[in-house]
N, C-alpha and C positions, 0 to 999 in steps of 0.2 A: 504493500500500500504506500502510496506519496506522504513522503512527511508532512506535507502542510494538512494532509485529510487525518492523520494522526491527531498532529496538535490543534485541529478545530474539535476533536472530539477528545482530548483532554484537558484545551484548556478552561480555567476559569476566568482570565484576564477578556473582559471585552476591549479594552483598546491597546491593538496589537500596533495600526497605524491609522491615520485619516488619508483617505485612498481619494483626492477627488479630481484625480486623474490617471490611466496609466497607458503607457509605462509609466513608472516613478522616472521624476528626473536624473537621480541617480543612478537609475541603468545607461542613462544616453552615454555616448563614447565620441571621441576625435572619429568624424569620418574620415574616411580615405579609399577613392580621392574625395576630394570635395564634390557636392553636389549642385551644378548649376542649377538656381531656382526656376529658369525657364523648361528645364527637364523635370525637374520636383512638380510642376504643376501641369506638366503636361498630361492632356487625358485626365485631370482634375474633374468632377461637377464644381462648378461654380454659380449655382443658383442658390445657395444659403449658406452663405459664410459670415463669419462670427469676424467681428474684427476687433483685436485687442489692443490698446498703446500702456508701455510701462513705463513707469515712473519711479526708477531706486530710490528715492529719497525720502530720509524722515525727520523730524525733529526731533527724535529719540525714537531707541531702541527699546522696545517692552522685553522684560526678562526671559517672555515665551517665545520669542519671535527668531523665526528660523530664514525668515525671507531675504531675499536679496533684494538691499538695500544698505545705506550708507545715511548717517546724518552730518549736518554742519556743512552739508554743500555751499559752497560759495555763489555769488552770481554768477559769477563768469564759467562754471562750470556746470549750472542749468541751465545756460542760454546754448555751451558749445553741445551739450545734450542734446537740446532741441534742433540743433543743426543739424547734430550725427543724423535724429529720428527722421528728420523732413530728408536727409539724402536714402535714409534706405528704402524710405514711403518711394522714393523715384525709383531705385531698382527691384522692388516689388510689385511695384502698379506694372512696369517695364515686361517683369517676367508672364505679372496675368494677362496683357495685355498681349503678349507674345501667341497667347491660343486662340487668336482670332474668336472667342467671343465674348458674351458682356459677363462680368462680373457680378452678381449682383449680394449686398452682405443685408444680413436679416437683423443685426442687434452688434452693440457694440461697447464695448469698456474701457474704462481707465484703472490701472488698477496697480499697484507697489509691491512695500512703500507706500505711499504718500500723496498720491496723483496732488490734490489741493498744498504738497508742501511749495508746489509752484503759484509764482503772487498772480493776481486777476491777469497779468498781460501778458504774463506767461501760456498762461491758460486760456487765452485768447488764441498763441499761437501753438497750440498744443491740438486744439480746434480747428483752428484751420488747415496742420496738418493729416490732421482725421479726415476732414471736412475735401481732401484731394480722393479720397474711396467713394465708390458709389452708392447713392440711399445714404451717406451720413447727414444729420440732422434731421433728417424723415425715420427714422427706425429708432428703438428704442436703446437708449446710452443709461450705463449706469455705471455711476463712477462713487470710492471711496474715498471716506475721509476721516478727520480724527478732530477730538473738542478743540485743541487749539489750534487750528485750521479752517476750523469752518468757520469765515468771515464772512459777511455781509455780501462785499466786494465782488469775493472768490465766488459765491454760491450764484449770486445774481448773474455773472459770466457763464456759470453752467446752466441755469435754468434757463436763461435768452439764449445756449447754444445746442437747446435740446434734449438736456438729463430727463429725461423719467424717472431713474431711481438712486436715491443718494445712500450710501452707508457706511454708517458709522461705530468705529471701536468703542464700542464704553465700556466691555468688561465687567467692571462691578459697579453699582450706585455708590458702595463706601467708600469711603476713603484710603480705609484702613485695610483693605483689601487688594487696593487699586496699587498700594504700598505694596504688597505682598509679592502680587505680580510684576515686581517692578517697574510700574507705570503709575508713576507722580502726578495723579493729576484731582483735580477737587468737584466734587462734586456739583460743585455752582459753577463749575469751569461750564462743566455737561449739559447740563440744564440752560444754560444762557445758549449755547451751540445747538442744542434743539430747537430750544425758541427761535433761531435764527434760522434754522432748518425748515418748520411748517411757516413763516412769515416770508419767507423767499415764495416757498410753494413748489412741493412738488409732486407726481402722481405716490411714487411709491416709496418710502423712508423703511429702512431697512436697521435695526440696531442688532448689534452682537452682543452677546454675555458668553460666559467664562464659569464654566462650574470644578470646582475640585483645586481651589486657593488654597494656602493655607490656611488655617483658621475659619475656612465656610462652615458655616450650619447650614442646617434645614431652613433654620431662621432668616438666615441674612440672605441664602440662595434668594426666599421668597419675598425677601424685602426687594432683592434687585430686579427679582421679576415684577413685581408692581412698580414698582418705580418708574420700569418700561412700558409698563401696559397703560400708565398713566398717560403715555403719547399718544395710545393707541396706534403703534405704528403698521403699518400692511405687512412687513416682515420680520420674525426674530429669529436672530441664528442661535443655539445654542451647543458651544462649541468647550467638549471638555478640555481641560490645561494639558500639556502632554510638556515633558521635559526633555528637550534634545540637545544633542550635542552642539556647543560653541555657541549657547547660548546663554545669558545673564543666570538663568536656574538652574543651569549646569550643576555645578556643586552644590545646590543646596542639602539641607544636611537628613534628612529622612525620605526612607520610600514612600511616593506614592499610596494612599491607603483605597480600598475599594468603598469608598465613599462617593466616588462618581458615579457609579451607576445608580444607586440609590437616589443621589441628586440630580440625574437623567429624568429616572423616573420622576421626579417630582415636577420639576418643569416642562416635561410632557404632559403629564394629567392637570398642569395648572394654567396651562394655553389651552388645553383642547378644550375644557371647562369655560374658556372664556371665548369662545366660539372660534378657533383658530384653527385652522386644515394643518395635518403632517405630512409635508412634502419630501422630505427624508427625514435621517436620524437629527442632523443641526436643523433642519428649515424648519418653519412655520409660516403662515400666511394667510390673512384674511379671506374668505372666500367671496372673489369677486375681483382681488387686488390680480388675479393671473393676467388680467386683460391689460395691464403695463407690462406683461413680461416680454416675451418673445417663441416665435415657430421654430429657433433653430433647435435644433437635433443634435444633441452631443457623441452620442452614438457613430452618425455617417454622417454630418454636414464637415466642413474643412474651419481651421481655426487660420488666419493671417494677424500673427503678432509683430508687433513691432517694439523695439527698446532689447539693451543687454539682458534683462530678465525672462524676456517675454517670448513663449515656446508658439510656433506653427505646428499646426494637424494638415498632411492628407493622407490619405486612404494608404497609402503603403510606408510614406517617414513620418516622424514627428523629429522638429529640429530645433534646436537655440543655439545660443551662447553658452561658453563655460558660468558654471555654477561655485558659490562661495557663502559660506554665512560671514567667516572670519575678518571684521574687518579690513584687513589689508589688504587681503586678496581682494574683497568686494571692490576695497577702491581703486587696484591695478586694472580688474577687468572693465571698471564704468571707464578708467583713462583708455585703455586700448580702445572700448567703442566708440569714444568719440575722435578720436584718430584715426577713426577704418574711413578709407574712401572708396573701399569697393564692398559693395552689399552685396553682390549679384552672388553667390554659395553660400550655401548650405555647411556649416562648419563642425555642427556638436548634433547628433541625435542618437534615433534608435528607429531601424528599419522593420515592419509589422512585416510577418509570414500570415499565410491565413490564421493557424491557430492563436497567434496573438492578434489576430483582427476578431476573430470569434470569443476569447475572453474578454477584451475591451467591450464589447457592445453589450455581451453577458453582468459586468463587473457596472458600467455603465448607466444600464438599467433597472438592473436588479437591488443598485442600492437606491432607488428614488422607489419611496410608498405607490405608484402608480405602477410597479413592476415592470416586467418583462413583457414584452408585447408576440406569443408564441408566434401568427401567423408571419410576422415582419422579421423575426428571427429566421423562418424556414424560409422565405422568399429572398434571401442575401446568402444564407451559405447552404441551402439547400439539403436541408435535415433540421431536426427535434434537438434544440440545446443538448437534452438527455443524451444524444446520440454522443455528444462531444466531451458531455463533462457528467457521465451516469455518477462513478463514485462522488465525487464531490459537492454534487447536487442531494443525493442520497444521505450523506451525512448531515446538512443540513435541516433532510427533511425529517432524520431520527431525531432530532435535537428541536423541533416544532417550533422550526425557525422558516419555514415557506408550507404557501398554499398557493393551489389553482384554483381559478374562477374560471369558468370557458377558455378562451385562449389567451389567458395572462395568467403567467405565473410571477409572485410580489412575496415576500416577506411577511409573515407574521409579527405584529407589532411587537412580542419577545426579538422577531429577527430582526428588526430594524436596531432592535437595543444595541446588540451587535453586529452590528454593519460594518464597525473597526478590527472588528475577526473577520468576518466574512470577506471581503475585500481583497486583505494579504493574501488568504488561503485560495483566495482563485489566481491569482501571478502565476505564472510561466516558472516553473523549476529556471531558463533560462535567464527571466527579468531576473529572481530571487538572486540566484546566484551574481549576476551583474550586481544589481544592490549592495550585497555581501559582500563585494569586492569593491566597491567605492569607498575612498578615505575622504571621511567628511573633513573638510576644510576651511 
């Protein structure tokens, strides 16, 4: 039997990883050769594409935060940014524009880091580099942000340049919490940033919480969830704390205790109770607020990222830039990108065979509450999931963590609890091992 179908049926840990994407970046590799982007898109669908722009930058480092990003950017070093971004948008547009037909993208992001750590004029041309794809400012934009970021200024620029949905880090409503997680920030910081956030106006407002701090109760979890539901916003994420390497909680001084899942549950049955849909394990959503969301398909639609952080999907690569938590390197590799003058290759990824085109759209779907969709599964790889993945599918279903309904098979609200087991154990013996073999940096 595969060791990951072992350790799904022994283990007790639900959060093995947060999967919400794969391959993990960590299996990508130095291609060789390089792969010219007008051959990566050839033979592409390009009728629902996703378009992403990043932005490394933060005004601090939270102690969980594993992303790539860099704070205390200077000016002149988010302006040469936004040059690098606006030259690779040219040999991007260049390469789709190479398969003689239209592009066209369904929804579109900003996302870090920090996107708002850039001031209103910045973010004016941050838009207008978006603003060179086709359908930008007609499709739905949803961009991130954090309390001492969201300015008046800043927000008004995004809402005159099309945001539908804003979100924001807030973590925890205490203080003393917010401490914990190392992120300094006050609670009236939050609050005033919200205020700011429905007085700009936008369709959909999105906040994140953080369960399993040091020092969380039941109590204080469910202070923070009122605290948010007090905005009534259209979305909340809630996103357990997970401690990773070359980050601020690195060392902190005790394990983990299994308290998060108890506190999952809590803030599950205390959204759905206040009339909130579960859209995965973190999502939540008002029912009605989907109509700001988006048609694209994460499954089979194509991803066009732009920025040193930000990964491309199609159907056979997924590609980026090298990857770093470690400050230094972070800030080596933001210097190399804004001194790249040739965009046109593909330099860092990971090539899909069918079987890992078959577990992505598996893994994909299976972890959003609305499941798998059997008929659209067999009509792309031509057979019954079962057919691909009987053991691994079967142990799940011993452990009364999936059910069918006619032809969608979805998770049992137990399996969504663990969707952070579920997730690693469908990987590729060959991602895993990639992973395994990546030295975090």
């Amino acid at each position: 039997m595969d060791s990951s179908i072992r350790g799904v049926r022994s283990a007790v840990n639900p959060y093995e990883a947060y999967v919400y994407a794969y391959p993990h970046k960590t299996a990508y590799r130095p291609l060789e050769p390089l792969r010219p982007l007008r051959d990566v898109w050839a033979d592409e669908p390009l009728d629902t594409l996703f378009l992403y722009l990043h932005v490394p930058f933060c005004e601090m480092r939270c102690g969980f935060c594993n992303l790539f990003t860099r704070t205390g950017a200077p000016e002149e070093l988010t302006r040469a940014y936004l040059d690098a971004l606006d030259r690779q948008a040219t040999a991007v547009l260049d390469a789709l524009g190479a398969q003689d037909r239209d592009a066209a993208f369904e929804t579109a992001a900003f996302g870090g880091g920090t996107p708002t750590f850039l001031n209103a004029s910045e973010l004016e041309r941050l838009c207008d580099i978006a603003g060179r794809f086709p359908g930008f400012g007609a499709i739905p934009l949803g961009v991130e942000t954090s309390p001492a970021t969201a300015t008046t200024d800043r927000l008004t620029v995004l809402a005159e340049r099309g945001t539908s949905r804003i979100s924001i880090g807030v973590q925890s409503f205490l203080d003393e919490e917010a401490r914990a997680a190392v992120r300094p920030q006050k609670r009236a910081e939050v609050e005033a940033a919200l205020d700011r956030i429905r007085a700009v106006g936008f369709p959909t407002l999105n906040i994140d919480l953080i369960y399993g701090i040091d020092g969380q109760t039941p109590a204080t979890w469910t202070h923070s969830l009122d605290a948010a539901l007090a905005w009534r916003p259209e979305e909340i994420y809630l996103y357990p704390l997970y401690v990773r390497p070359k980050t601020g909680l690195e060392h902190r001084t005790r394990e983990w205790d299994d308290q998060r899942l108890s506190l999952y549950r809590i803030g599950r049955d205390h959204l759905l109770a206040e009339g909130y849909e579960q859209v995965s394990m973190r999502m939540f959503r008002l029912p009605g607020a989907a109509a700001n969301g988006t048609e694209y398909c994460c499954q089979t639609d194509g991803m066009v990222g732009l920025g040193c952080g930000a990964r491309s999907y199609t159907s056979r690569l997924h590609y980026s830039f090298e990857y770093a938590v470690e400050t230094r390197l972070v800030r080596s590799i933001i210097d190399e990108y804004v001194a790249e003058k040739d965009f046109e290759f593909a330099h860092v990824g990971f090539e899909l065979d069918d079987d890992e085109r078959r577990r992505r759209h598996l893994i994909q779907s299976l972890l959003q509450a609305s499941g798998l969709d059997l008929g659209l599964y067999r009509s792309r790889f031509d057979a019954d999931p079962h057919d691909h993945f009987a053991a691994e599918l079967r142990s799940f279903d011993d452990r009364g963590w999936l059910e069918t309904t006619g032809e969608v098979l979805r998770l049992t609200p137990e399996g969504l609890a663990y969707s952070d087991a579920i997730g690693p154990a469908l990987f590729s013996p060959h991602v895993q091992a990639r992973m395994k073999s990546y030295k975090v940096r």
